[in-house]
Backbone as CSV, one residue per row, in Angstrom:
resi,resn,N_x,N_y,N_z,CA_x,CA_y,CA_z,C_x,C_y,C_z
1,UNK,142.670,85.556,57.223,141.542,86.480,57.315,141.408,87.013,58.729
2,UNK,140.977,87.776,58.687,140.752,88.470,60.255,139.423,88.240,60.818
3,UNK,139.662,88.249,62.205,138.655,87.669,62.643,137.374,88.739,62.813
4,UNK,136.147,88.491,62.769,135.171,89.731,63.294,135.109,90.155,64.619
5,UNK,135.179,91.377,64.265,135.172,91.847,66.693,133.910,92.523,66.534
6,UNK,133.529,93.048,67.927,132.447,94.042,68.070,132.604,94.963,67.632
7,UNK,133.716,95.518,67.626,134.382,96.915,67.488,134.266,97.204,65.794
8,UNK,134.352,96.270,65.110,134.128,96.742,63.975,132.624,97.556,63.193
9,UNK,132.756,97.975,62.148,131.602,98.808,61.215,130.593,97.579,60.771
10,UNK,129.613,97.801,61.101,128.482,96.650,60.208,128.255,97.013,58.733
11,UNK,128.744,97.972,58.087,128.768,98.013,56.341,130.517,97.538,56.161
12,UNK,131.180,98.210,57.105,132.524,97.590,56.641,132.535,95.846,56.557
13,UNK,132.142,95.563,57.146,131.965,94.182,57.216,131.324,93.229,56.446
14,UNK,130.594,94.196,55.969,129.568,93.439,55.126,130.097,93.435,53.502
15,UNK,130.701,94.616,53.596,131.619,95.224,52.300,132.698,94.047,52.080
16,UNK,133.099,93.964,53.177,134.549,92.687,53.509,134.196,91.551,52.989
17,UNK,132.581,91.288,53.685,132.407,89.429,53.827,131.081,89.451,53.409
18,UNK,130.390,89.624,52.061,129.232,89.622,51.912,128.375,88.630,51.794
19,UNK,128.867,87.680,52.401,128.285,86.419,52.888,127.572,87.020,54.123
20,UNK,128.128,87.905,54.713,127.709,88.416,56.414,125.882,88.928,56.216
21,UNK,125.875,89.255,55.462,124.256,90.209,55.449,123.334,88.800,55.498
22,UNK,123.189,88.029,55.221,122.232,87.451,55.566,122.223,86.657,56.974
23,UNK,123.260,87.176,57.822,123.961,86.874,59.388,122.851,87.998,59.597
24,UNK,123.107,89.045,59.542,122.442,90.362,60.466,121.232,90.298,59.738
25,UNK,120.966,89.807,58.898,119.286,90.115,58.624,118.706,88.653,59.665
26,UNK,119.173,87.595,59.450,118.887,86.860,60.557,118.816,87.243,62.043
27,UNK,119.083,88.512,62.006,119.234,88.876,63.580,118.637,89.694,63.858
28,UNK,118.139,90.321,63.139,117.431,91.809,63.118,118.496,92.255,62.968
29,UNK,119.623,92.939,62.544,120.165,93.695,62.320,119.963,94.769,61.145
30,UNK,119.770,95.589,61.426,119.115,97.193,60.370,120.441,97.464,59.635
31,UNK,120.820,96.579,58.460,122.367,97.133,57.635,121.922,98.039,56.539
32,UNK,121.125,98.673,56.797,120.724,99.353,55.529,120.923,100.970,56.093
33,UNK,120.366,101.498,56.795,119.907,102.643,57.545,120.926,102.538,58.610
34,UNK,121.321,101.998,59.130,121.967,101.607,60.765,123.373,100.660,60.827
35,UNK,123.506,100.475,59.440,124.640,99.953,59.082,126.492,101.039,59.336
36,UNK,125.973,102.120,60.044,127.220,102.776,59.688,127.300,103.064,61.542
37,UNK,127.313,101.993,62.139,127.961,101.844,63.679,128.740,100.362,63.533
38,UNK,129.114,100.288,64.998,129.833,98.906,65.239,129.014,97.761,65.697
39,UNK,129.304,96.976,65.545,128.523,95.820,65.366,128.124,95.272,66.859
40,UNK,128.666,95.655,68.028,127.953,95.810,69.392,126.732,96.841,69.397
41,UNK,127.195,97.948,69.130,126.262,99.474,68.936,124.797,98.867,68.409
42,UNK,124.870,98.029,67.057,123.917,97.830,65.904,123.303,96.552,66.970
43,UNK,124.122,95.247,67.627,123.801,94.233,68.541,122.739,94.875,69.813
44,UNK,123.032,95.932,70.066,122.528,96.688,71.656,121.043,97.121,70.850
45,UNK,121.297,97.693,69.794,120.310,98.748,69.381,119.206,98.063,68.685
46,UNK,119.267,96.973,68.183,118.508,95.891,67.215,117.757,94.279,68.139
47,UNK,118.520,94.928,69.523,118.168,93.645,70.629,118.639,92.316,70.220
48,UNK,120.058,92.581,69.635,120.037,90.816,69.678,121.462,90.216,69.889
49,UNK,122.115,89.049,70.740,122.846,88.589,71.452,123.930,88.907,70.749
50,UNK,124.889,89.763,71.254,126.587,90.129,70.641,126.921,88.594,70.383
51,UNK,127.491,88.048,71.667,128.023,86.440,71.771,127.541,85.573,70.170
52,UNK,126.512,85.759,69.945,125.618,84.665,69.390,125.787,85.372,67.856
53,UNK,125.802,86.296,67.745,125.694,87.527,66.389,127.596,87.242,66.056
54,UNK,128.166,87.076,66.771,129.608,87.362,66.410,129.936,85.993,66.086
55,UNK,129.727,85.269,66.267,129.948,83.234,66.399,129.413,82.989,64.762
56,UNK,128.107,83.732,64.300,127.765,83.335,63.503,128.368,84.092,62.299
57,UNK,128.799,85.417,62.628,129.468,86.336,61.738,131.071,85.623,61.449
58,UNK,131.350,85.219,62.431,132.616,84.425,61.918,132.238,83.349,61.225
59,UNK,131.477,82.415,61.440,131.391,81.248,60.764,131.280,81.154,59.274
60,UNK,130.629,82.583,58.782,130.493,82.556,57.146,131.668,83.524,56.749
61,UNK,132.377,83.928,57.600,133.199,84.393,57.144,134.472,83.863,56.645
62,UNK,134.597,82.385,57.024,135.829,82.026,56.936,135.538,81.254,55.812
């Protein structure tokens, strides 16, 4: 499986690993409306820790 980067789409991802949405709703992450940037972009814009958002996005992903 591939790993999650920043660089990726927050619907692509979620599309991929739909285990992930309840990662970004834990985070504030807006995947509904705001879901069609990269997952730093959506991290910057939603105020909440890339580092910490990506650790946990991998963890249900695997």
């Amino acid at each position: 499986m591939e790993k999650i980067t920043k660089d990726m789409i927050v619907n692509d991802v979620i599309r991929d690993y739909p285990r992930t949405i309840t990662v970004f709703t834990r985070f504030g992450i807006d995947s509904c409306c705001g879901g069609a940037v990269s997952i730093e972009e959506a991290a910057k814009r939603d105020g909440a820790s890339l580092d910490e958002l990506l650790r946990a996005l991998n963890e249900v992903s695997n």
